[in-house]
Steps between C-alpha positions, in 0.01 A plus 500: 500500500632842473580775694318707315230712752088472448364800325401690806143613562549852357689373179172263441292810529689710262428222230186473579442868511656584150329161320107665632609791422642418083205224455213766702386158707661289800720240312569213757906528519645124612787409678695257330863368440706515182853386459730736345838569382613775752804660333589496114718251539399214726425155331241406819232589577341658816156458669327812500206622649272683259198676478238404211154613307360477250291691236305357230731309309809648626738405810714716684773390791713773701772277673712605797848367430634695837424793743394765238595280212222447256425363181177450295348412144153426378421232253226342308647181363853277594563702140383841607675630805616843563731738647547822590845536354596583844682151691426629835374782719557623882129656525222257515276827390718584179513127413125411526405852300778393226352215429138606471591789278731264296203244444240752459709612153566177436072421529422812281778355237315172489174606459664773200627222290138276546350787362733520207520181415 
C-alpha cells in the first residue's frame, strides 16, 4: 500500500458538490482505488485511491496520486477513455471542473456527428 493520504471529507464534498451541480441531480460519487503511474517516467505502478461515478454510459475517476496531486479521465469503453490534456493538477476544484467541461464538449461532439451521419 501507499502512502498516498484518503481524500479527506471536504475534498469528497467538493466532488460531490460540482458533479450535482453539472448533472442538476445527486450523482452517488464512490470511493474506490486505481493504480497509477505517478510520474512520467515510472515503469510501476502505484495503488491509488480514487473517487468514481458514473453517468449514463459514461465513467469518470479523479485519482489522488499525492497530497494535492490529482489526476482524472472519463471513459465509455477500454477503447474510449479520455483526458484532459492536463497530466496532473494541485486543486481538487480545478481538476474535477476540467474534466466535466472537457467531457461535456466531448458529449455535444458525439451527439453532432450521430446527427450527421
Amino acid at each position: 500500500m501507499s502512502d498516498i493520504p484518503d481524500f479527506s471529507s471536504e475534498e469528497i464534498k467538493v466532488v460531490e458538490d460540482t458533479v450535482a451541480e453539472r448533472f442538476r441531480k445527486p450523482i452517488p460519487v464512490e470511493q474506490v482505488d486505481t493504480e497509477l503511474r505517478l510520474d512520467k517516467g515510472d515503469r510501476e505502478l502505484t495503488e491509488c485511491p480514487a473517487l468514481y461515478w458514473q453517468v449514463d454510459d459514461c465513467h469518470f475517476v479523479l485519482a489522488k496520486k499525492g497530497k494535492q496531486r490529482f489526476h482524472c479521465q472519463f471513459f465509455y469503453s477500454v477503447r474510449e477513455q479520455y483526458g484532459t490534456g492536463i497530466p496532473e493538477y494541485n486543486d481538487i476544484l480545478e481538476c474535477v471542473v476540467s474534466l466535466l467541461r472537457v467531457q461535456a464538449d466531448h458529449e455535444a461532439d458525439r451527439r453532432k456527428e450521430q446527427q450527421d451521419s
